[in-house]
N, C-alpha and C positions, 0 to 999 in steps of 0.2 A: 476390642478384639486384639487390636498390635499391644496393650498393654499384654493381654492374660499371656501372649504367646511369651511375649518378653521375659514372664515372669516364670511360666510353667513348661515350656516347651525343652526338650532334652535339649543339650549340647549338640549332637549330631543333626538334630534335625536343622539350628539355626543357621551350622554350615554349609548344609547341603539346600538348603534356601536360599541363603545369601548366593553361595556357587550359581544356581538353577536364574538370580533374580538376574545379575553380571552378564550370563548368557544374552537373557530375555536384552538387556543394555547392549548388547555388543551387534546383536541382530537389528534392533530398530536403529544404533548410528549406521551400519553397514543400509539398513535399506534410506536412510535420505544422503548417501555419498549416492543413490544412483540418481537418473532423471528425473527425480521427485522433490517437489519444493513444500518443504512442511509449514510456509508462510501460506501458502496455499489454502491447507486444511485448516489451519488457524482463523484466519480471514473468512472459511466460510464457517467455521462453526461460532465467530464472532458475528456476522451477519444474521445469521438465524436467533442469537439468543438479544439483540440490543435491539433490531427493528420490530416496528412495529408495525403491522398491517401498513396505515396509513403514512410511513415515515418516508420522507422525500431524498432522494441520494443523487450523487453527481457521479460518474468512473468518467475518470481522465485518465485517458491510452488504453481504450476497451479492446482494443487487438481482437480476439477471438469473439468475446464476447462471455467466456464463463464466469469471470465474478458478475458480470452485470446480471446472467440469468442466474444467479443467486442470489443477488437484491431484489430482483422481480418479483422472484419466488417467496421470496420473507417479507415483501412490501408490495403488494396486487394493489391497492388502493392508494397510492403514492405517488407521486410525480418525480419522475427520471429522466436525467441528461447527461448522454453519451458523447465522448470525444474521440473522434477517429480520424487522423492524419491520410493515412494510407488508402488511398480509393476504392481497393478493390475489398477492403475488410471492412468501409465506410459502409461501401452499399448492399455487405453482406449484410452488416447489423442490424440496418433500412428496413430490408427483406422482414429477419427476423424480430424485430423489435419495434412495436407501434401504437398499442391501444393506450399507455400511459407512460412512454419513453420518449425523447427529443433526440436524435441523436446527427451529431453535426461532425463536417465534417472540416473541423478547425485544428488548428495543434493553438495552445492554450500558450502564453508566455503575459512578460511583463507592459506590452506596449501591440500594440495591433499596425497591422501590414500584410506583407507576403515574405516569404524567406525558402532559402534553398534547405533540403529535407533532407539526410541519407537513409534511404532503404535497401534495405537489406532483403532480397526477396525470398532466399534460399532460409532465413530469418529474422523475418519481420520483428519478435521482440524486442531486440538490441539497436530498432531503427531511430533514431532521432536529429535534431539540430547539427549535432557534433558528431565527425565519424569516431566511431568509438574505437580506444586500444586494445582490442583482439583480437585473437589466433582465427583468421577465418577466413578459406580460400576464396569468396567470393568478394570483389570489391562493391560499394554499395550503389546503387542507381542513386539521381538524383534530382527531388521530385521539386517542384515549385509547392509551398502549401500557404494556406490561408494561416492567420496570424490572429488571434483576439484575446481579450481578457475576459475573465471569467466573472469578475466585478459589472461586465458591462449587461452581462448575457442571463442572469439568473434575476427572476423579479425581486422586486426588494421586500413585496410582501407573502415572498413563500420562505420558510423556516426548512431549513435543508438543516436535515440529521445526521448525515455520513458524507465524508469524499473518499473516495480511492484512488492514486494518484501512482501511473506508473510510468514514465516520461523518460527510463533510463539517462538520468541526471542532470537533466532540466527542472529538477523540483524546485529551486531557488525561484526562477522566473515564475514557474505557473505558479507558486502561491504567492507574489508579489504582484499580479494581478489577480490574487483574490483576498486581500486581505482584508475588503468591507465583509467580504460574505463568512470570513472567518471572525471575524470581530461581533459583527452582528449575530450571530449562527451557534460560535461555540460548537463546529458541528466534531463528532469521531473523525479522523483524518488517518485513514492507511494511506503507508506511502513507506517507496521504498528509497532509500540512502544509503551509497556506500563507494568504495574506493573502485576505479576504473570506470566509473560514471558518472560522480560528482565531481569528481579531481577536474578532472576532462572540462567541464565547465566553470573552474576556479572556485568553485563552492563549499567553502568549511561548514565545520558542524557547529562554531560560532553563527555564521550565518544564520543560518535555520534553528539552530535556538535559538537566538535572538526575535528573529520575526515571530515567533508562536508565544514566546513571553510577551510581544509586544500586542499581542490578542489575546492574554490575557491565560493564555496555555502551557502546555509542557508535556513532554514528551515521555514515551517509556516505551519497551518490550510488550509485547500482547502477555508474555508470560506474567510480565511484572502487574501489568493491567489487571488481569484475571484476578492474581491473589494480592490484589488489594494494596498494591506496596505504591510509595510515594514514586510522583516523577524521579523521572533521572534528573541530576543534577548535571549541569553544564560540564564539570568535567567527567563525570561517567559517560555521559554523551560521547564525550570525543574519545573516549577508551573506547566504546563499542565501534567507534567507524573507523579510528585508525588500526587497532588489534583485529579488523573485520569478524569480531564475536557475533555482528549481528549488522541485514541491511533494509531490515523491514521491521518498521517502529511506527507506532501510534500515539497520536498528539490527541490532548483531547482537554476541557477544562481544569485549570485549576483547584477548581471548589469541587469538581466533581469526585462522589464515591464510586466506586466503581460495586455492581452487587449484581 
């Protein structure tokens, strides 16, 4: 079809196409500059097509709980385990989430203990380890929380297919205590990276390549995933997180096709 038009279609119409297409472009960047995260729709329309009824998932920093109720919803006969810092979103998940969910109420790092939390209660997403560098007229509370590794916590003979990892810039720690279940597992890894939240915690994009090469992985764009295109190489990597092109990337097998 994009050939015939190419070929047969008048002169005026191709203009007034292209013209009509540029709009249609100009409207979808304008609608994700508002409160709308197209990492979001991404991630769920990735969740739906790669799980599988029975596929086993982990979300570290389930905050609300919506990617988790769309792991649920893609994987009813799976086993699932939820990580939630924050008390009062811990024992909402609790409430909500039970006949085949775990859901704890730990913050996930390199080494296990208790450690001081900043929460943010006005918003909770931007809560974590480190108070974060933002415009934000609330200062944050600060909570005492539980501390463990995610190597300790998951059995070694369940095969976990996905993690979702949103830690506002603690990602270096939480997957340094999981790098058997990443090594062993191979599993999809959403997670988000990017400047004002990994900086904050001295964390290059050397780092985190590194560790995912060193399990055997490598990382890319969901877009890049989707159509098929090889990981990012280590310095496309650091182009996307220092030019902030992009702060939500997926790690996943080397050997892996993606279809």
């Amino acid at each position: 079809m994009k050939n015939f038009l190419r070929r047969y279609a008048p002169g005026w119409f191709k203009v007034i196409s292209k013209k009509a297409l540029f709009k249609v472009y100009q409207l979808i960047e304008a609608f994700y500059r508002l409160p709308v995260d197209k990492y979001d729709f991404q991630t769920t329309a990735l969740i739906r097509k790669k799980l599988k009824k029975n596929s086993n998932c982990i979300d570290i920093g389930a905050n609300l709980g919506h990617i988790l109720m769309e792991i649920v919803a893609a994987a009813p006969k799976g086993k699932h385990f939820a990580f939630e810092p924050i008390p009062n979103l811990y024992h909402s998940l609790k409430k909500r989430f039970s006949d085949n969910t775990t859901v704890y109420n730990y913050a996930l790092s390199s080494t296990k203990g208790s450690t001081s939390f900043n929460y943010y209660p006005g918003r909770p997403a931007v809560s974590g380890f480190r108070e974060r560098n933002i415009q934000f007229s609330q200062q944050p509370t600060l909570l005492t929380v539980q501390v463990e590794k995610l190597d300790d916590l998951i059995p070694e003979d369940l095969k976990i297919d996905l993690i979702k990892i949103d830690v506002e810039g603690a990602e270096y720690e939480v997957l340094q205590g999981a790098k058997n279940v990443l090594i062993k597992n191979k599993p999809l890894v959403l997670f988000e990276f990017g400047l004002g939240a990994a900086d904050v915690y001295g964390t290059t994009p050397d780092d985190i390549f590194q560790l995912f090469e060193d399990c055997g992985m490598g990382i890319s764009t969901i877009e890049y995933f989707n159509a098929h295109k090889a990981p990012l190489s280590k310095e496309e990597f650091n182009g996307q997180f220092y030019k902030n092109y992009n702060f939500f990337f997926i790690a996943y097998p080397t050997t892996m096709v993606s279809n």
